[in-house]
N, C-alpha and C positions, 0 to 999 in steps of 0.2 A: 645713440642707436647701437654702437657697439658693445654699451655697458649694458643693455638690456640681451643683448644676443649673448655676452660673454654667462651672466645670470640665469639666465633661461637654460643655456645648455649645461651649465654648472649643475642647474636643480635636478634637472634630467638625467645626469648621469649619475647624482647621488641618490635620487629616488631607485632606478634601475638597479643602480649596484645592491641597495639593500632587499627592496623586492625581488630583485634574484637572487639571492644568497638564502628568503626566505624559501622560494620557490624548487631552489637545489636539495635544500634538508625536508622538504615536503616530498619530494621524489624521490628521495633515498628512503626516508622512513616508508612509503607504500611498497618501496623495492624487498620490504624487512617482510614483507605477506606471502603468500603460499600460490603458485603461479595459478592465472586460471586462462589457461589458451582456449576454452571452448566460448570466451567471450569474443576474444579477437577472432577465433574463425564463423563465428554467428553475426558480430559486425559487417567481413567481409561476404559473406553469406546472402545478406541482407540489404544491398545498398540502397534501395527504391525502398524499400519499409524505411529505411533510415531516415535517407532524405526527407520524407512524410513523417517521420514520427518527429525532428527536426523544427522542421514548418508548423503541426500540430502544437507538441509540448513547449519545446524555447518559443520560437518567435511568435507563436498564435497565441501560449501561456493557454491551453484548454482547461488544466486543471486549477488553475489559478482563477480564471475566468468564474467558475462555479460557484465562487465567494463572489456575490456580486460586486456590492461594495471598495471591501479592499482587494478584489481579483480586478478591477476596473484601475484600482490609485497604482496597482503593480504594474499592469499593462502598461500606462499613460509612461510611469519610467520608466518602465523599461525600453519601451518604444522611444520615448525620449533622448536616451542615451545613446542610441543608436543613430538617429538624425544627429542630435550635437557632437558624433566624432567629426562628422564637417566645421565645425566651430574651434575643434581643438585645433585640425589641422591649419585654419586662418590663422592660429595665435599661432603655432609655430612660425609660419608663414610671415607672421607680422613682426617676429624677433629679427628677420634679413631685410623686410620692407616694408613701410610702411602701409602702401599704398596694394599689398599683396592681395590677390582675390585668386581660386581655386582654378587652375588651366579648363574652358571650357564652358563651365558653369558659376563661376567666380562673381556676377555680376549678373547674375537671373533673379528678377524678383523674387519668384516663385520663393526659390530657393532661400533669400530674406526671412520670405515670411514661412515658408517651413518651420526654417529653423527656431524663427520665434515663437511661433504657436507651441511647439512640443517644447523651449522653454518653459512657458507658461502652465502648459501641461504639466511638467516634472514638479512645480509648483506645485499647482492644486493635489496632485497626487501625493507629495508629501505633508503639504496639510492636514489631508485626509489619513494619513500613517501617525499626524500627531492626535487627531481624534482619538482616534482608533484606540492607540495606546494609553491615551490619558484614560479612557469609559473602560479600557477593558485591564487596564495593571492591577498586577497581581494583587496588589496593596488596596483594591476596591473589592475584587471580586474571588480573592482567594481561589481555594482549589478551582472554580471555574470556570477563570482565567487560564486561556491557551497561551501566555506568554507566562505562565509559572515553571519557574527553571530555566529559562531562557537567560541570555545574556545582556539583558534591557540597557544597562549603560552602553553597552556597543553601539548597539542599534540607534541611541538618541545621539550619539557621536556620530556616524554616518549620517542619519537625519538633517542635520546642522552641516557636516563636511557637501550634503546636495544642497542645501538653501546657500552656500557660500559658492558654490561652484555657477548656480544660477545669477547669484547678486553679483559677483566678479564679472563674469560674461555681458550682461546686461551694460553693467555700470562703463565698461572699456566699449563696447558698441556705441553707447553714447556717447561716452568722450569722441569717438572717431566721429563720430555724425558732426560733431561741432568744431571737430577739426582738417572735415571736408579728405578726410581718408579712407571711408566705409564705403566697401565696392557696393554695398543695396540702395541703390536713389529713390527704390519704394519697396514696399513690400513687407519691411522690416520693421512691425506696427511697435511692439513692444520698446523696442529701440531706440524707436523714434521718441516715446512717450519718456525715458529714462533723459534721452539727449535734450526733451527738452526741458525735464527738470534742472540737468546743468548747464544749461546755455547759458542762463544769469553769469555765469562765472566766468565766461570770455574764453579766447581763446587761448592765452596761457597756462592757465586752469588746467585747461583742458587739456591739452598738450599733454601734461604732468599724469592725469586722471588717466590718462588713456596707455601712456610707460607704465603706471603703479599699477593698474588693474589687468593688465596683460601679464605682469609677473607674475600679481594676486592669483588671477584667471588659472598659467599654466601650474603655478607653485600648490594649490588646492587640488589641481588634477591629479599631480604628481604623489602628493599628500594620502589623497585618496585611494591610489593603486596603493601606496606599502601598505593602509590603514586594511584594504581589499586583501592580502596577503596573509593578516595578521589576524583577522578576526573570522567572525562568520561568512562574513560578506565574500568570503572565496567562493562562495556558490553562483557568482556572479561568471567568473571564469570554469567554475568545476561543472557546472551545472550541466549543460549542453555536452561533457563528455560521460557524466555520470550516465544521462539519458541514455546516450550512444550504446552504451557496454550494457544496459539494464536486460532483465530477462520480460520478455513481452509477453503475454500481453501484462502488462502492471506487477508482473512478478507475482504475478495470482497462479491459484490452480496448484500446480506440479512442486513438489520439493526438490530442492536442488538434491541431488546424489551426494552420499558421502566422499570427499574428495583428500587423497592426499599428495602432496607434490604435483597439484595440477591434474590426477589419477584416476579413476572410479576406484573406491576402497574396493580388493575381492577381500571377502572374509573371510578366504578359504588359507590366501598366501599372508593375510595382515597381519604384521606383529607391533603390539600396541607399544612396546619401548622404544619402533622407530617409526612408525607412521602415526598420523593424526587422524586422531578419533574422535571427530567434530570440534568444538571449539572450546579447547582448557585454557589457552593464553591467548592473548590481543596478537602473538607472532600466526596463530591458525591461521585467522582471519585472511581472508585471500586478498590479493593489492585493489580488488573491485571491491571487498569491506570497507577496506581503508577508505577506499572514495568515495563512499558510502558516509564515514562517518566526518569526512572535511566537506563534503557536499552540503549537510543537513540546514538548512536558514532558520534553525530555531523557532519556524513560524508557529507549530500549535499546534498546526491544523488538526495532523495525527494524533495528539491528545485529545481533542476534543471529540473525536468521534470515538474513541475506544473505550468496549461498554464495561472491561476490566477499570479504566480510569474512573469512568461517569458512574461507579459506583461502590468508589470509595477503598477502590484496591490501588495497591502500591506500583501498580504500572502505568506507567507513561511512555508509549512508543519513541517520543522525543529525549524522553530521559535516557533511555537506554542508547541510542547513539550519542547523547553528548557524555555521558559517562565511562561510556567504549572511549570515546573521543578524547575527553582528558587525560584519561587512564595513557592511552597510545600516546601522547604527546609530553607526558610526567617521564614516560619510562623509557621515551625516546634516545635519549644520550646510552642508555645501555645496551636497545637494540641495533645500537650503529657502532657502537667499540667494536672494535675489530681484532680484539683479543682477550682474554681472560685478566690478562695484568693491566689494561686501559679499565677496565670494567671495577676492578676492586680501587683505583685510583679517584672511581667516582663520587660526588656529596653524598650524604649517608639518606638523604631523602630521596634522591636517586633511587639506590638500591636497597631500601625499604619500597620505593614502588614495584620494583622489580619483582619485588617476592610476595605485592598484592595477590590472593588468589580473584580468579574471576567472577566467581560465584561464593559467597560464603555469608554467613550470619553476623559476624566479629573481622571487622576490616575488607571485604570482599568488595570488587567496583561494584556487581551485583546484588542486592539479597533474593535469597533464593523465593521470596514469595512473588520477587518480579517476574523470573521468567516461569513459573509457574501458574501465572493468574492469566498468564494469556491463552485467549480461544482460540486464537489461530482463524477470527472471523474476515480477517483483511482491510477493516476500514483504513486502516493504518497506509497500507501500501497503497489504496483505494485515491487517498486523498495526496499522499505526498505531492509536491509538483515538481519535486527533482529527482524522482522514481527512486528511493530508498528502501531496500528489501529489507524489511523488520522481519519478516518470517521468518526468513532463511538466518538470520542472524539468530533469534529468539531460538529457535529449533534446533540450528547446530550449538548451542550450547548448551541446550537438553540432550543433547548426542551422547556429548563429551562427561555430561552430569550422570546420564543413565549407562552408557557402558564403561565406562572408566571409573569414575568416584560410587557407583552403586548409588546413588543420593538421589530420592525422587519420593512423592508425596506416596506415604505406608499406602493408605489404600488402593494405589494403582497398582499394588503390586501382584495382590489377587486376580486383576482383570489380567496383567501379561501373563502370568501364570497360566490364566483358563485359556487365553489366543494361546501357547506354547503344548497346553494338554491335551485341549478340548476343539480348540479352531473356532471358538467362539469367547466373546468378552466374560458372559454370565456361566458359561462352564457348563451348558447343558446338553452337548455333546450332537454329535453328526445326525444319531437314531430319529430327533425330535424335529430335525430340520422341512422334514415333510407332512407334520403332520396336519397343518391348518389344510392340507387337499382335500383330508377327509370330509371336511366340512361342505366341499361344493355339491354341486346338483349334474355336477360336468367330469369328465375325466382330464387331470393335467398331465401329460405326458412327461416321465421321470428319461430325462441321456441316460440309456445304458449303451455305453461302446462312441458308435459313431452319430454324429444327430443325422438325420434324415434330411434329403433335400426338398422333403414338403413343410420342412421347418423351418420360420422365416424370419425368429428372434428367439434368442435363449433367453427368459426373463429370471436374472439377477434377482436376486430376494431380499440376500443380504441378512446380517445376526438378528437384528431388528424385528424385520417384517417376517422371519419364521421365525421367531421366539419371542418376542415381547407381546402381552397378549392385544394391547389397542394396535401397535401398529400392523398385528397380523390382519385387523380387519381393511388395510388400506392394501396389502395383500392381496385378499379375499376381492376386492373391489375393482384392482387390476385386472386379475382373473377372468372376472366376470363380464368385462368391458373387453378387452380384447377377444375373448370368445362370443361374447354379441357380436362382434364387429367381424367375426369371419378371419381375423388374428392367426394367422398357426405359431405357437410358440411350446415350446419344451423347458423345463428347468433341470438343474443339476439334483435337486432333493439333498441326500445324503453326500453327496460327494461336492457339496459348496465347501465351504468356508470362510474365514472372516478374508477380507482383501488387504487386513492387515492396515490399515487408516488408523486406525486408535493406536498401534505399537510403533509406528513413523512420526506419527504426531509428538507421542509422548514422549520420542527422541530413541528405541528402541529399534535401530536399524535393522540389527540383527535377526530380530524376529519379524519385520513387516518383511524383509528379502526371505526369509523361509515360504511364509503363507503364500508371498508372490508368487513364488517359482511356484511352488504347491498347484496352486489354481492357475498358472501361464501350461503349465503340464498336463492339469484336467484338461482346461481349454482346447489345449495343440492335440489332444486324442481324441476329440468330440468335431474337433473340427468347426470350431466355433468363428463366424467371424462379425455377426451379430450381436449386438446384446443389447436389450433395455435394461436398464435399473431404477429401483423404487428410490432406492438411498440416495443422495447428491454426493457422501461422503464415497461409496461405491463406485458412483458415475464417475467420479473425480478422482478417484484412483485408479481404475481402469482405464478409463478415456487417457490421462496424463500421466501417468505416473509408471504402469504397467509398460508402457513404450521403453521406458529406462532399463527395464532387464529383456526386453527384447518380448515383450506381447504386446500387438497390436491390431487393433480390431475397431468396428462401429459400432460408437458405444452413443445411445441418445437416452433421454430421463423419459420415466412414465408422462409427465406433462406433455412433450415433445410430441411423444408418438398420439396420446388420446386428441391433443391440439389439434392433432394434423388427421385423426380419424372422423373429427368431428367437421371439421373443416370440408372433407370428402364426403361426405354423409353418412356416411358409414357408421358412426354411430349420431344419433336425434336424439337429442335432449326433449321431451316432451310434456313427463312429471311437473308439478310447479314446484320448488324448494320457495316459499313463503319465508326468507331469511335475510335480519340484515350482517352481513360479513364484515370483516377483515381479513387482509391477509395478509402473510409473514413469508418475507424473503429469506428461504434458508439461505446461509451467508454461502455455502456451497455449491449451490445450485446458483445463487444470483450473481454478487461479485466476483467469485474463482469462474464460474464459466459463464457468464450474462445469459444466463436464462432469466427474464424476467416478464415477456412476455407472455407462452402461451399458460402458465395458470391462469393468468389474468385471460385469455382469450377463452380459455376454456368456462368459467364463471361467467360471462356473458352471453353466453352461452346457454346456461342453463334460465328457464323460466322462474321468476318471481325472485331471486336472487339480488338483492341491491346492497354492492360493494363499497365500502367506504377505504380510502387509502390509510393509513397510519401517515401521521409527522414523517417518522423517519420509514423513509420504504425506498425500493429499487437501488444503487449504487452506494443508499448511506441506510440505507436497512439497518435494524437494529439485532445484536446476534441473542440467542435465548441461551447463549452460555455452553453449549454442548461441545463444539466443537474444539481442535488443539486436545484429545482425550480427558477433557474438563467434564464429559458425563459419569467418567469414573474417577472422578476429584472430588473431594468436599468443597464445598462453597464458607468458610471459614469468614472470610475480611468484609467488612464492608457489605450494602445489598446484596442481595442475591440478583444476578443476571434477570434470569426469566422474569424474576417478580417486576421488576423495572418494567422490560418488554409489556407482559401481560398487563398493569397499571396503565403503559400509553392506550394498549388497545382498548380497556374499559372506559377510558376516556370518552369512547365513540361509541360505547351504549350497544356493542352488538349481540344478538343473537346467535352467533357463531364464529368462531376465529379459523380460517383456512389456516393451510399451510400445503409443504409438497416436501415435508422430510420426517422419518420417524424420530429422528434424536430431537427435531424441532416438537414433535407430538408430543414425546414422552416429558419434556421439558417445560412446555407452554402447559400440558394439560396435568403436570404437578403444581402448575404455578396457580391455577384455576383452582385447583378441588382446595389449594389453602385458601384460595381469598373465598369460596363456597364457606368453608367450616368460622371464618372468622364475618359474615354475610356480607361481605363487601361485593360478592358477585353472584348474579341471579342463578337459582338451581340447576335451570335450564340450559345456562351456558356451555360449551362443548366446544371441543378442539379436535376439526378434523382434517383429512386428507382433503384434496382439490378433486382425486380419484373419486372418495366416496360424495362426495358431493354430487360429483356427475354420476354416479352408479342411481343413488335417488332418483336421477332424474328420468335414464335410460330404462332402468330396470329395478323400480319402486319394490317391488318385491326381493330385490336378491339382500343375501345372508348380511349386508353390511349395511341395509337400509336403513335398518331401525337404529334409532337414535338409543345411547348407552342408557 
């Protein structure tokens, strides 16, 4: 007895002592990040959202849940692992006595069979972890394998470290069953069936089986926390803090501010030789990155939904943190020297990583067509289940790429130029911004000074819908449906401008805080505190983002308000639209702000109308490429986005493709007129607004009825 309690506590303080030694130099090195206090005061901020996002994300696993299958084999362990800490606590228990059961409850059936069942459980759910990985490794299914780049020998070491942890527990229960020291006299079916495969063997055996497999038992546990320490599997412990600090909702929507020392950059006092200007080195990264990149479980998920990966481009959301991740943990010993003369004392691989750049062609953790290729569409943060911000990651090192190294794809540089001259992407200046009015049959009232208080929405237009000439008809169609409907609404005309989304995106802080303020200033002397927008990229920067320099207002999408016009009666859909549809969740409007129902309420709406959903629609929506300032990007690598997108939706034979965004218009309906010219798609085919659809239906005669 006392050689098993001297053993047991041996293993346990040499496990501890290495697991904590790991755990020390994993604190220090997040202590090496750039402070970010507005997480811990949004934490405390927050405590009932916490609690529930807590209960939802860890212990409910919601996002995990979503993957039926293996979101089902995760739950089961993780669930599992949670009941069997009452199992570890018996083996310790059983190191001072034998005959130990838990004060209280030590000797409840129930509790027996708890325990055994979610045994069992942890079982079946790692069997299902070795399916999983056998049909889906990388070595079957190449690139479209979500564990490609993953750490797959870790993971089948864990695998094997849980079937050991279950087969020890098991096999020691049974010894005690046969050695009349097992506090469960029922209940404990699994146990029982183990105890009586070794009954044969007597009670001596037994005796023996029941000492060896309690060491087994706790020495596998022990085993498993440093193995938990050292590998991916710290998401087991990070996880649940990672979620805590995250930006909610899903880290969707709003970009983080440029941040230095914890700070909002002003760009008026900023001097880039001492403050940080988005993310040059792995030290930017704030200690919430860091946990960001020791959090990530290598699962995939994020790879497989991002339409940059699934088409043949060089980004993988997952790669980009574990290559942050390597990078931070290579170069680790340098950012903890604590002096210039410890630092040059370093191995010379050491401090060749040290002098990695972040982003580069030749040696960089990055190549620059990674953080390039991304759209900024959010599946990525969409699906994580341990809430990792790939955005804000992705973006802040278009910051640091765009105003510091000048380095960013040639042809964006025309568009920032034309938002820097013109306040629009295409450069064709304020004079034009009004001019699709002329086209109505109505007068639109132009804010000059202050808006009136019989004016009940400023309607947003956006570069887009006054200048691009299809999306001006969805425009045109708003127009025409809020003034049927008795609507009083004004626009800015000449004195809009862009909201600056396309110069934030592409990592140009600089210029999206000019146009902001720009338009926070028209706003605050119009006295604006309404607004529809056509754009989602608009809605979504105003709504979220304009809050950040201090403009705040009710901002809802054109779907929202016709949804809820129609809803009222206000406007009756009465026309018959004889169409079969699809429609396309702008990733803006759907994942960053879950607008996903009223287009769809609104199409139900209209008569003869029969909707067909797409494969990928509502939270795993598939993006048409535009967004992340990728509509003024060449599409260079790999498929083109939209073609992808458009290909799913011809799959379903429609008649027409909705949508509810112009960059989604002008994107989906270039993807269109190539598969027209090569006849893979009927002449008739069209890509339109949700608005003019319903315009059809309302108001068959107005200016956007006719089909192109």
């Amino acid at each position: 007895m006392a050689l098993r309690m001297i053993v047991g506590l041996a293993l346990t303080v040499i496990a501890f002592a290495v697991a904590g030694r790991r755990v020390w130099w994993l604190w220090r090195l997040a202590g090496t990040g750039q402070p970010a206090p507005e997480r811990l005061a949004y934490a405390r901020a927050h405590l009932a959202t916490d609690i529930k996002t807590q209960l939802t994300e860890v212990v409910g696993q919601r996002k995990l849940l979503k993957w039926s299958v293996p979101g089902a084999a995760h739950a089961l362990t993780f669930w599992g692992f949670i009941v069997l800490l009452l199992t570890i606590i018996e083996a310790y228990g059983d190191l001072f006595s034998r005959t130990f059961a838990i004060p209280g409850i030590g000797t409840w059936p129930a509790i027996g069979f708890l325990e055994d069942l979610f045994a069992v459980a942890v079982l079946a759910g790692i069997i299902t972890f070795t399916v999983i990985r056998v049909r889906n490794a990388p070595e079957r299914q190449g690139r479209a394998s979500r564990f490609l780049g993953s750490h797959t020998r870790a993971a089948w070491l864990v695998l094997g470290m849980i079937f050991l942890v279950i087969a020890t527990l098991l096999l020691y229960r049974g010894a005690q069953i046969n050695t009349g020291v097992f506090p469960y006299h029922h209940g404990a079916f699994a146990s029982q069936i183990v105890g009586h495969w070794l009954h044969p063997l007597g009670y001596g055996a037994n005796s023996v089986l029941e000492a060896v497999f309690i060491l087994a038992q706790l020495g596998v546990v022990l085993a498993f926390l440093v193995i938990v320490v050292y590998s991916k599997h710290l998401h087991i412990a990070l996880a649940p803090i990672n979620v805590l600090f995250s930006r909610r909702p899903d880290a969707l929507g709003a970009l983080e501010p440029m941040r230095s020392g914890g700070k909002v950059l002003d760009f008026e006092e900023a001097d880039p030789d001492t403050d940080v200007f988005g993310l040059g080195k792995i030290e930017d990264f704030s200690w919430k990155g860091m946990l960001d990149m020791a959090t990530c479980t290598e699962c995939g998920r994020c790879q497989s939904q991002c339409p940059a990966w699934a088409t043949g481009k060089p980004l993988s959301p997952k790669q980009v943190i574990l290559d942050l991740r390597d990078h931070a943990f290579a170069k680790a010993p340098y950012m903890l020297a604590s002096s210039d003369e410890e630092r040059e004392k370093l191995p010379e691989a050491v401090k060749a990583e040290a002098d990695r750049p972040l982003v580069g062609k030749d040696g960089g953790v990055l190549d620059p067509d990674v953080i390039w290729s991304c759209t900024n569409c959010g599946a990525c943060v969409e699906e994580c289940p341990v809430d990792i911000e790939h955005i804000d990651h992705i973006d802040g090192i278009r910051r640091h790429q765009v105003l510091i190294e000048s380095a960013f794809p040639v042809e964006a540089a025309g568009m920032l130029k034309n938002l820097e001259n013109k306040g629009d992407p295409w450069g064709m200046g304020s004079a034009r911004r009004g001019d699709w009015i002329s086209e109505l049959d109505f007068e639109v009232p132009v804010v000059s000074g202050r808006i009136g208080d019989d004016v009940e929405y400023l309607f947003w237009v956006g570069c887009a819908g006054a200048l691009e000439d299809r999306a001006k008809k969805t425009t045109k169609a708003i127009a025409t449906l809020l003034h049927t409907a008795g609507v009083s609404f004004a626009v800015l005309g000449p004195a809009e401008t862009c909201t600056g989304d396309p110069a934030r995106r592409i990592g140009n802080e600089f210029v999206f805080s000019m146009l902001a303020q720009q338009n926070i200033e028209t706003l605050g002397e119009a006295g604006v505190r309404k607004i529809v927008a056509s754009c989602p990229h608009c809605f979504n920067t105003i709504a979220n983002e304009y809050p950040q320099l201090g403009g705040s207002y009710e901002v809802i999408h054109h779907t929202q308000l016709l949804a809820r016009l129609v809803s009222e009666g206000r406007l009756q859909p009465v026309g018959r639209v004889d169409e079969k549809l699809t429609y396309h969740d702008p990733c803006f409007l759907g994942r960053h702000n879950r607008v996903f129902t009223p287009p769809r309420e609104i199409l139900e709406q209209v008569p003869g109308v029969s909707a067909t959903e797409m494969h990928r629609c509502r939270e795993r929506g598939f993006c048409c490429g535009a967004g992340g300032a990728r509509m003024w990007m060449e599409e260079r690598i790999g498929k083109r986005i939209n073609t992808e997108r458009i290909e799913e939706a011809l799959a379903l034979s429609p008649d027409t493709i909705s949508t509810a965004c112009p960059f989604c218009l002008v994107m989906l309906g270039d993807a269109v007129s190539a598969k027209k010219g090569s006849g893979e798609a009927a002449e008739t085919l069209e890509v339109v607004d949700v608005a003019q659809l319903l315009a059809r239906s309302v108001t068959p005669e107005a200016p956007d009825g006719a089909k192109n």
